[in-house]
Each structure stands twice: as structure tokens, then as C-alpha cells.
C-alpha positions as CSV (number, residue, x, y, z in Angstrom):
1,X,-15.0,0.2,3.8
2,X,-15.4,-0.9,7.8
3,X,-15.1,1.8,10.3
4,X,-13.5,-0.1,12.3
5,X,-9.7,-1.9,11.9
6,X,-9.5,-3.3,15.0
7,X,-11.8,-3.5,17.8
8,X,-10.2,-1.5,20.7
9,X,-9.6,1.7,18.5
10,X,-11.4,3.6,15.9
11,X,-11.1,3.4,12.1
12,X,-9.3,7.3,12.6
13,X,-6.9,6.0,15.4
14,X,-5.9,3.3,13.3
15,X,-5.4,5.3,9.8
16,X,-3.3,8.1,11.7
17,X,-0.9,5.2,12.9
18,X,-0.8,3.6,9.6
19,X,0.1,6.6,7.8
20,X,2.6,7.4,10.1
21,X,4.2,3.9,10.3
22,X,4.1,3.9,5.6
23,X,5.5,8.1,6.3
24,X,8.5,6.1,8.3
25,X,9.2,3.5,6.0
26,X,9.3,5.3,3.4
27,X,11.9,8.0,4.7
28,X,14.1,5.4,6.0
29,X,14.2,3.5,2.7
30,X,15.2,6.7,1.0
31,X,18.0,7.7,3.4
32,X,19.1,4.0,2.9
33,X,18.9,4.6,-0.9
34,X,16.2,1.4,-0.9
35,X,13.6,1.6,-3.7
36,X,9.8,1.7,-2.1
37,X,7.0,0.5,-4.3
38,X,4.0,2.4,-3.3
39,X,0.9,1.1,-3.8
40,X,-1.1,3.8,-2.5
41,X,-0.1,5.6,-5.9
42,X,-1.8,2.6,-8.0
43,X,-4.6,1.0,-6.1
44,X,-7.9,3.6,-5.8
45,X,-8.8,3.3,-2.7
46,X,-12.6,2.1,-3.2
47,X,-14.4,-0.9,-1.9
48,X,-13.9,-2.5,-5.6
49,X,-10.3,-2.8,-4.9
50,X,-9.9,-2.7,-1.1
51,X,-11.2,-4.8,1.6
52,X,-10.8,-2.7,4.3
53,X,-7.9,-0.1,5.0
54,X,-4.4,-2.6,4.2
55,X,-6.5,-5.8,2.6
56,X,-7.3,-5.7,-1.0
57,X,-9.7,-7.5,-2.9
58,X,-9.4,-9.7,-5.9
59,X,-9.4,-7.0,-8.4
60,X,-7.3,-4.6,-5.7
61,X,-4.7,-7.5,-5.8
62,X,-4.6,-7.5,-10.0
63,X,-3.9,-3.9,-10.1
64,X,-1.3,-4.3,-7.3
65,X,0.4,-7.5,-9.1
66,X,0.7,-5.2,-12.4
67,X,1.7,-2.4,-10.9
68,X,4.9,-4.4,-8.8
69,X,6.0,-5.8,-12.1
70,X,5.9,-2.8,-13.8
71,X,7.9,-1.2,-10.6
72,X,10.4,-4.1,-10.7
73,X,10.9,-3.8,-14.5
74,X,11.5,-0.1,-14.2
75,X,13.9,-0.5,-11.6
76,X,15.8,-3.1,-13.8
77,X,15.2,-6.2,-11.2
78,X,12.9,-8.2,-13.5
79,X,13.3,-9.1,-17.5
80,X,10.6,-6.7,-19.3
């Protein structure tokens, strides 16, 4: 993976942000009683599957597509 996200702060700058910013979504969404599909629980996080730190590669985007419907099935939003 790049060690750098974007340009004007490091790759560590930028991941303690992002975690903080996906650690906020997903407490808001479960004081709202909203349903948060996590990729972070399906997608290894390896340069096979991810681009860099929030872009995912061909294969990183087929695991993510599987594991949505899955996700929307379970939560009764698709047909299985």
C-alpha cells in the first residue's frame, strides 16, 4: 500500500482521521438504530484487494459486492 493518502499529511495522519471519522459513523448509526455494513470486517486489508487505504481493487470490489448482498439479505432489504 502507498505511504502516503494525500500529499500534505502522512499515511499515519490520515489513517488516525479515517478511523476516527468510520468510529463516528458507526456510533451515530447505532444510536439512530441505522444498520452499518462494515467492510472492514470482509475485505483483508492487503494490496490484492486494496488500492490504497479507502480504494479497492478489482478483486477488493468482488469481495465487497458479495459481502453487501449478503448484508442486505440478512437485513431483509433484498430477495435471497
Amino acid at each position: 500500500m502507498r505511504q502516503k493518502a494525500i500529499t500534505t499529511i502522512d499515511y499515519g495522519q490520515f489513517l488516525s482521521g479515517y478511523k476516527r471519522l468510520q468510529r463516528a459513523i458507526i456510533d451515530v448509526a447505532a444510536e439512530e438504530g441505522i444498520p452499518v455494513i462494515d467492510l472492514e470486517a470482509a475485505v483483508p486489508p492487503d494490496t490484492d484487494h486494496l488500492f490504497d487505504a479507502v480504494h479497492l481493487t478489482g478483486k477488493g470490489s468482488l469481495v465487497a459486492a458479495e459481502y453487501i448482498s449478503r448484508q442486505l439479505e440478512n437485513l431483509g432489504l433484498i430477495p435471497r
